[in-house]
N, C-alpha and C positions, 0 to 999 in steps of 0.2 A: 650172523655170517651170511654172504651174500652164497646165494649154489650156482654156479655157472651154469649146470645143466640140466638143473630141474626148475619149473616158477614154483614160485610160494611170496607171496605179500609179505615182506620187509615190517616184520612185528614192529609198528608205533604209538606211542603213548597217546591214547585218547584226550584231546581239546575241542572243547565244547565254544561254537562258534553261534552267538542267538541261540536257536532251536535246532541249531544242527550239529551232526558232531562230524570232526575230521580225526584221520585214524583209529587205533584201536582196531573195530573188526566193522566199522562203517564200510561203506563201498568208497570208490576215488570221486572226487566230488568237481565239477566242471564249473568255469565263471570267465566272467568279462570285464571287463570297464568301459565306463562310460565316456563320450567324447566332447560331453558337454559340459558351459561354463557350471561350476556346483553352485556360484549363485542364483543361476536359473533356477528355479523349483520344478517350475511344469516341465523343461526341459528336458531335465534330470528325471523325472517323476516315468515320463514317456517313454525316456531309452530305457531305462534301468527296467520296464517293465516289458519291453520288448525282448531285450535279454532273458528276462526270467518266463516269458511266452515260451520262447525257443529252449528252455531248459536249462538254466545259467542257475544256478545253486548256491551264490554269492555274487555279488556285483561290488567292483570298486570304483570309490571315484573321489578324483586329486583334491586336494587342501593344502592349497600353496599360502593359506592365510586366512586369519583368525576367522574373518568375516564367512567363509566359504566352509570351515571348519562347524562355525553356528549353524548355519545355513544346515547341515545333514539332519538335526533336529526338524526343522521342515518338511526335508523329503523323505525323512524315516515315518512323521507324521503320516505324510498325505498316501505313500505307499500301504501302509495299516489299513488305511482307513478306503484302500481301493481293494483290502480284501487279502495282500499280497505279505507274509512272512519272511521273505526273503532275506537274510543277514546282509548287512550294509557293510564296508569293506573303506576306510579313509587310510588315502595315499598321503603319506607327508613327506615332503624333502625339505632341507634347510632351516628349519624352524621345530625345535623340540617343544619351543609352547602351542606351535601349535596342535600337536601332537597330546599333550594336557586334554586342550580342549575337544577333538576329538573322539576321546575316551569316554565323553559325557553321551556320546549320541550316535557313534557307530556299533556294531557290535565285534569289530576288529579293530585296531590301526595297525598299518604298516610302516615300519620306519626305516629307514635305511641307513645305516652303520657309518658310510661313509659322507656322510652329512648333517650325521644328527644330533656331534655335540662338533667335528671336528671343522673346520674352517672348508668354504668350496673349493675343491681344487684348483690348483693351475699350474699341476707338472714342475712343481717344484722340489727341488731335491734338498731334505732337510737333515741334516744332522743330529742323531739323538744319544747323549749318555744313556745307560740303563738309568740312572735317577730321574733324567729327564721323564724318561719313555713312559717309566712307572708315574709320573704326576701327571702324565696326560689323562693314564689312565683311568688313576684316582679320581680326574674333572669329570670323568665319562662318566664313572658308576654314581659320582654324586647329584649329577645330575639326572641320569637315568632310573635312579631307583626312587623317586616321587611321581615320575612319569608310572612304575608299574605299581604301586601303591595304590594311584586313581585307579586303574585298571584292577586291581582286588576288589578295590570298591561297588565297581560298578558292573563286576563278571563280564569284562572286557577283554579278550581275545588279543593276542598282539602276534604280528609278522615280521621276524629279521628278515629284510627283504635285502639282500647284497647283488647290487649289478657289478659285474665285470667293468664298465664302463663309467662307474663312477666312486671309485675306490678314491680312500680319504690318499692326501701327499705324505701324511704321520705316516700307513700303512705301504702305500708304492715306495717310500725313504727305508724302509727296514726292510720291507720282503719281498722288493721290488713287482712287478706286474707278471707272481705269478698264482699259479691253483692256491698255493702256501699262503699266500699274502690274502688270498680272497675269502681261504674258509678262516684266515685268521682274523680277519675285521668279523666273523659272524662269529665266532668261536670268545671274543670278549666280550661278546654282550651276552653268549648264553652261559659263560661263567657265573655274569652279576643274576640272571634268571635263576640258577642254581641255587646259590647262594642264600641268594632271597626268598625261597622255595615258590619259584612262582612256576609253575608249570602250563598256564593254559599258553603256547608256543609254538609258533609253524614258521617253520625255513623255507628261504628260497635261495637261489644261489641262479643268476641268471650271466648269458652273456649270448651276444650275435654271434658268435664261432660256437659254434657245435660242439667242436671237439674240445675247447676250455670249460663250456657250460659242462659235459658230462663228465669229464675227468677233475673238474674239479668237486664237482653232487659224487663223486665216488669216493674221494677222500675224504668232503665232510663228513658221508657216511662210519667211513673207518676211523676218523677222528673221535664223531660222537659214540662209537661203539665201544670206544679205549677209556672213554669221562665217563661209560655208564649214562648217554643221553638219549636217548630215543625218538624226540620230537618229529611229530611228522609232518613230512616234504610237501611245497609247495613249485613244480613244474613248471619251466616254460622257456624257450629261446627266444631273446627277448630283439626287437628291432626283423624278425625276422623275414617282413616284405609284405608282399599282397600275392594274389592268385595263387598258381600251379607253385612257382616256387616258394613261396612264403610257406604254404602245406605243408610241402615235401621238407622241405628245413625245420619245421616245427615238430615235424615227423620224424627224423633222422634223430634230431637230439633229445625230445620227449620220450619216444619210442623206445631209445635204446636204454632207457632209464627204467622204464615204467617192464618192458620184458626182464628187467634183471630183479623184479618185484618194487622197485624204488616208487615211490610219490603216489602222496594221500588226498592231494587236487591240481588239476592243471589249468594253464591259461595259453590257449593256443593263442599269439599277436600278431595280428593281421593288419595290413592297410589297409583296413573295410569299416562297413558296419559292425559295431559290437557284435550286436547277436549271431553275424553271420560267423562267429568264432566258435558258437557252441556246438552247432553238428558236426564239427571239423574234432572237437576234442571227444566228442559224447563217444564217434567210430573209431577213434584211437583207443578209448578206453575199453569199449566193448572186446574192438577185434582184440587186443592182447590179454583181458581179462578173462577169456573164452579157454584158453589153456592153461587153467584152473584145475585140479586133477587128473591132469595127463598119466600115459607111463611113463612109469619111472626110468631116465635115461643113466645107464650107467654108466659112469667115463672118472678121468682121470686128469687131475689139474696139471699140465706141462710145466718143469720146474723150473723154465727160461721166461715162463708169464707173471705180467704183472698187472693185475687187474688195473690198479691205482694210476700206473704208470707203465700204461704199454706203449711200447717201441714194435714196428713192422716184424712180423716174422720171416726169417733170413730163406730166403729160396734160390736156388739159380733160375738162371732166365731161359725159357724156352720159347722163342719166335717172338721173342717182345711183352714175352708174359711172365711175370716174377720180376725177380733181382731188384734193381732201383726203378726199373719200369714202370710207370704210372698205369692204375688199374684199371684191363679192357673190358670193354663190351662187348655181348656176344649177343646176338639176336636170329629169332626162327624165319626165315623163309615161311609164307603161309603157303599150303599145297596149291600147283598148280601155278603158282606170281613168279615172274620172274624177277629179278632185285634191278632192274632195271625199270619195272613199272611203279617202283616205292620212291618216291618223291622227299630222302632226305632230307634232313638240313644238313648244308652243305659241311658244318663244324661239328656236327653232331652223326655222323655215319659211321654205325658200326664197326667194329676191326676185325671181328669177324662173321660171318654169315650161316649158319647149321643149316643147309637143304635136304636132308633127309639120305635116303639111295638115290638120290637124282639130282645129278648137279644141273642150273636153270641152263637155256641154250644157248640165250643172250648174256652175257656173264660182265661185270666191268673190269674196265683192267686195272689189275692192282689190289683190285678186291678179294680176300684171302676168304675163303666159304672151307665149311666144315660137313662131311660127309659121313654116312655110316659105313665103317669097315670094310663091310663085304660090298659094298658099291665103289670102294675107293679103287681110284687105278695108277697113282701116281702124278696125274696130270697137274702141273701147273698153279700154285696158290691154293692147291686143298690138301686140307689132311684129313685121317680118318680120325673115328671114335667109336670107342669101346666101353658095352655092357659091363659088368663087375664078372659077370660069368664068361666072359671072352678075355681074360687078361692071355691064356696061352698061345692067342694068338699076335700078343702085341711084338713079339720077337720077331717073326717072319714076316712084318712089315716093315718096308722103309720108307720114313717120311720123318723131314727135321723135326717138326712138331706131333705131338699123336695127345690125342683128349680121351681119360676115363672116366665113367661116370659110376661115382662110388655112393651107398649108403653104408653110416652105421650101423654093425649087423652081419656085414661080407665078411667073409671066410677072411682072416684078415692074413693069415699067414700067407696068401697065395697074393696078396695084393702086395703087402711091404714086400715080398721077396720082389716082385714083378717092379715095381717104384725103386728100389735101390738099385736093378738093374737097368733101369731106365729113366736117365735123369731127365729123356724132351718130351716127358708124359706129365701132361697137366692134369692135375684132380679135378673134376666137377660134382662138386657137393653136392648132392641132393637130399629131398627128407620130406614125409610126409608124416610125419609126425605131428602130433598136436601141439607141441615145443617144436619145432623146425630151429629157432635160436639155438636151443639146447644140444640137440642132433648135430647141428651145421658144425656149431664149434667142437662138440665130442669127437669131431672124427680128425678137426682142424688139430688137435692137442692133441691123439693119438698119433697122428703123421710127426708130429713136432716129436713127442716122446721118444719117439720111435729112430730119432736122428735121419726123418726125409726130409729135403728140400726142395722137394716138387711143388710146384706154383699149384694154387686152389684159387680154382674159380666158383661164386655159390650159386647153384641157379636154383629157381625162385617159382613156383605154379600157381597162376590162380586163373580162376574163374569169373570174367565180367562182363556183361553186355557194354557197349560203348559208349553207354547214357549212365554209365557206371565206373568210367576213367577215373575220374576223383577218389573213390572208394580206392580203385587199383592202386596208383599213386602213393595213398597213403600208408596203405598195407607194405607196400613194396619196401617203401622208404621206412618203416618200424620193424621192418621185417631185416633189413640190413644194416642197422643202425651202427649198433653193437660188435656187428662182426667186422666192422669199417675202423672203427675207435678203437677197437682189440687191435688192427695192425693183421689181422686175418687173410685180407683182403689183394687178391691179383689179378680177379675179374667178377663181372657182374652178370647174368644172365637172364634175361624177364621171361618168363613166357607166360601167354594167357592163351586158354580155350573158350572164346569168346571173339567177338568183332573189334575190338579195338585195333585200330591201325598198326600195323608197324611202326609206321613213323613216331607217333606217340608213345610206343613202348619203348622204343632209341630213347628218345627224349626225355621220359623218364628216367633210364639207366643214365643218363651224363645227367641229370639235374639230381640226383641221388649222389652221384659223387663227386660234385660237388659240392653239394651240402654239407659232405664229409671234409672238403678241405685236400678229397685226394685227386682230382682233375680238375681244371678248367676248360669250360667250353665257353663261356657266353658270360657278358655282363653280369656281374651282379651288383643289387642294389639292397642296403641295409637300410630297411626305413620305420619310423614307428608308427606304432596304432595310431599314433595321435591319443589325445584326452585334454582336461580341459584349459591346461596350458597350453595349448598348440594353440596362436595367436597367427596361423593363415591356411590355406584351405590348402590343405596336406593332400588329398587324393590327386585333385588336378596337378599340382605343380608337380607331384611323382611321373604321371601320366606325359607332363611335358618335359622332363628330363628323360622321362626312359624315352621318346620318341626318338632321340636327339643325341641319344648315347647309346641306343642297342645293338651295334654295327663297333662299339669298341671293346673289343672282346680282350679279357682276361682283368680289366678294370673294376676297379670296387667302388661304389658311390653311396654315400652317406646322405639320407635325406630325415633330419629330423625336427621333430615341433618345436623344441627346447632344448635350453642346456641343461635340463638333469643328467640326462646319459651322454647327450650329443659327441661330444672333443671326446671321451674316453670311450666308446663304442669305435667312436670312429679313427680310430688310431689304429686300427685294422684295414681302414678304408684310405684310398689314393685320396679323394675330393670328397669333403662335406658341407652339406646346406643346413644348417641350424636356424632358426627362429628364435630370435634376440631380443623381441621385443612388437609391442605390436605394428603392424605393418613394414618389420623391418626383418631383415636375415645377414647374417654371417657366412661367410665362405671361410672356407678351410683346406689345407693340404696336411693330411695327416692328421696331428695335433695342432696345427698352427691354423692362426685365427688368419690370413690372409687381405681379408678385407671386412671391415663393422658395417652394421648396421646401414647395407642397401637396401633400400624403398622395395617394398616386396615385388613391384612391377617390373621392377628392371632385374633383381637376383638373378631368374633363372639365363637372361644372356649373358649377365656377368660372371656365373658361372662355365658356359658352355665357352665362354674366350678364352677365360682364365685354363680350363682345359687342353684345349686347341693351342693355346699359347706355349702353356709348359710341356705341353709332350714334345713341340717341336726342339725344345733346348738338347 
């Protein structure tokens, strides 16, 4: 059982991967893939060990075919013989023999459910008797259980690896394209694992929406906990992007997994270099694994929650904070700045401003700033806020909105009396606790318990020099993940004692909630790592679509190597670029193929018309 408000590592059954083991009482183990063709040798040999420089614990890489599948036998050789242990990791799609062959020479294969006995998808809606359904099934297990036999043989390791985005048509025709449908294409193949008592098994359950990857890794959870399965998890949001936001989105849905004790290795997917993937997951894993025998938080499960399946908790709205309000931002005034010297982005400026006892002199108009009580004087666009130990003064102030700032802990009977009486008083969570997750929501469920509907906003402290944004970022966004996906969430609050700009801590809180799915401020772009399918130079052509699109704000765009995930990833996304073939790309609207196989030279204008075209309809 998962504790909402204590951590503890999600007890998983130990599988032994090469020389390493995942779960059990191992640590959480970090890895990459490669972006090169696996027929290369020296290629492969190169990255794969740059990877494992930087601290990559596994490395995978794709075997789209027989020849490429042989081919790991070479680079398992020539890796040995540079000194290097490392567990090899073969990606298979569409082809279960080649997946056979694999077994021979990786120390994993990953397969993927929805491709690996059933036909490629193409969004078709199919009709199934229950006799039908069961003889598919029956094709699957007879097929799949010679596949885990070679892998007995050979103390081969195997990955049900399920993306969101390329779920078989048998499964989207029965359980249509939902959480249910996703852990149930993973859930019969770890039937036939069962069955066949083949235990060495690691899951993954991916998707580019956040909020489906982790509510669906919650359920599988509670599914395998009902079969008596234990297997342990294998992390990652997958298409997630490049730079600041790819992080923070890998951050958001990794995070909120890994603080509720979930997943036994991750793969943070970046539009980069492989290995620049690993110090991005190594400080996800430290920073969360750090609150590791904390105090114990005592609290109380609210009986209107549902872990598996939360829905927003009901608040009313107080100054545009709560009720169906989309969830604000608050950011600190650094002493002495006026908010007039802070150079926001223009989509991305706070909704509110906290100045201290001193409101700035220069002030903007319209701009709502939050003040401390005894400073407040009723003036125009500001409200006060209040200590936990000042609630008896919240009475004898008037102001539509008024902010308390509560930890678990406070005298609580003098708070709920003071919160029932006062419905335009907004919570500000805080917690300095070594669970901050755990505290944040223990107090968010005590309010709920409690029958208050006062909007909670969570504010958040750290500590970073400016050459240390990245770090913040990542912290931030795993530090809010959970409390976003619970439906917790009415506002966000960063603050750091350190030089990071303002403007960059803004920017952080709107690229955080959006990674949740609960604001838009700014393009985004779904795009993959690349590997050794990607058949055109994936960074650049990102680089010349985001130039060209970053000014259309609220927009989704799809940039991917291949069709393994592509159409079904991007079925989320308004316009997608797939890689169809070599020197050639696909457009797309949605699910729909729009235009084949353009000359790689011309896609990206064909694209940016095709755009421009159809928004103008």
């Amino acid at each position: 059982m998962i504790d909402l408000f204590n951590y503890r590592r999600r007890a998983a059954s130990a599988v032994k991967v090469g020389n390493i083991q995942l779960g059990g009482d191992a640590p959480i183990r970090v890895q990459s893939m490669t972006t090169t063709n696996t027929n290369d040798t020296a290629a492969c040999v190169e990255q794969a060990e740059r990877i494992i420089k930087a601290g990559g614990e596994l490395v995978r890489l794709t075997t789209q075919g027989r020849r490429e599948a042989e081919n790991l036998k070479n680079i398992n050789v020539q890796l040995r013989a540079d000194g290097f242990d490392t567990p090899l990791v073969a990606d298979v799609h569409f082809n279960a023999n080649v997946a056979d062959v694999a077994a021979l020479y990786a120390e994993k294969v990953r397969v993927n459910p929805g491709n690996y006995v059933d036909p490629a998808r193409v969004f078709k809606k199919i009709e199934y008797t229950d006799e039908e359904y069961a003889e598919e099934l029956k094709k699957l297990e007879e097929r799949f259980v010679p596949f885990l036999n070679i892998c007995k043989e050979h103390n081969t390791a195997v990955r049900i690896g399920v993306n969101h985005g390329s779920l078989s048509d048998r499964i989207m025709s029965r359980y249509g394209d939902t959480p249910e449908g996703i852990v149930e294409s993973c859930m019969e193949f770890l039937r036939i694992c069962k069955k066949e008592d083949f235990n060495n098994v690691v899951i993954s359950i991916k998707a580019s929406n956040t909020v489906i990857m982790v509510r669906t890794v919650r359920l599988l959870v509670t599914e395998m906990d009902k079969a008596d399965m234990h297997y342990p998890l294998h992390l990652g949001v997958t298409e997630a992007g490049e730079g600041e936001d790819g992080r923070i989105k890998s951050a958001v849905g990794i995070g909120a997994l890994l603080c509720d004790g979930i997943g036994d290795t991750i793969r943070v997917s970046l539009s980069e270099e492989p290995e620049a993937e690993i110090p991005v997951a190594r400080h996800l894993v430290d920073y969360i694994t750090k609150r590791e025998g904390h105090t114990m938080v005592p609290a109380t499960e609210s009986a209107d929650f549902d872990w598996v399946r939360p829905e927003r908790r009901k608040t009313r709205a107080a100054g545009g904070i709560g009720g169906s309000n989309t969830p604000v931002v608050i950011a600190s005034l650094p002493n002495g700045k006026a908010d007039n010297d802070i150079d926001f982005n223009p989509d991305m400026t706070p909704d509110y401003i906290y100045c201290g006892s001193k409101l700035p002199e220069n002030r903007v108009e319209g701009q709502k700033y939050i003040v401390d009580f005894n400073a407040y004087t009723g003036e125009k666009d500001t409200y006060p806020i209040f200590p936990y130990n000042a609630t008896p003064f919240i009475s004898g102030v008037k102001a539509e909105v008024k902010f308390l700032v509560l930890q678990l802990g406070a005298p609580s009977e003098e708070y709920i009396a003071c919160l029932k009486a006062h419905p335009e008083v907004v919570v500000v969570a805080v917690s300095n606790q070594q669970n901050k997750l755990g505290e944040q929501r223990a107090l968010t469920h005590e309010l709920w318990t409690n029958g208050l509907f006062n909007p909670v906003v969570f504010a958040q402290m750290y500590r970073h020099k400016a050459e240390e944004k990245a770090d913040f970022q990542l912290e931030a966004a795993a530090d809010m993940g959970a409390l976003m996906i619970d439906g917790l969430t009415d506002g966000i609050w960063l603050m750091n004692d350190g030089n990071i700009s303002m403007r960059d801590i803004a920017d952080t809180s709107f690229a955080i909630l959006q990674a949740a799915r609960l604001r838009t401020s700014k393009t985004e772009y779904i795009s993959c790592p690349g590997c050794g399918r990607t058949l055109y130079d994936l960074r650049s052509t990102i680089a010349k679509i985001k130039a060209a699109t970053a000014h259309m704000k609220g927009l989704k765009i799809g940039i991917m190597g291949c069709i393994v995930n592509g159409p079904g990833e991007m079925a989320d996304a308004d316009y997608g670029y797939v890689g169809a073939g070599p020197g050639k790309i696909s457009l797309y609207k949605q699910k729909m193929c729009v235009e084949k196989a353009i000359p790689e030279s011309e896609a990206v204008e064909h694209l940016l018309r095709f755009i421009e075209e159809d928004r103008k309809k």
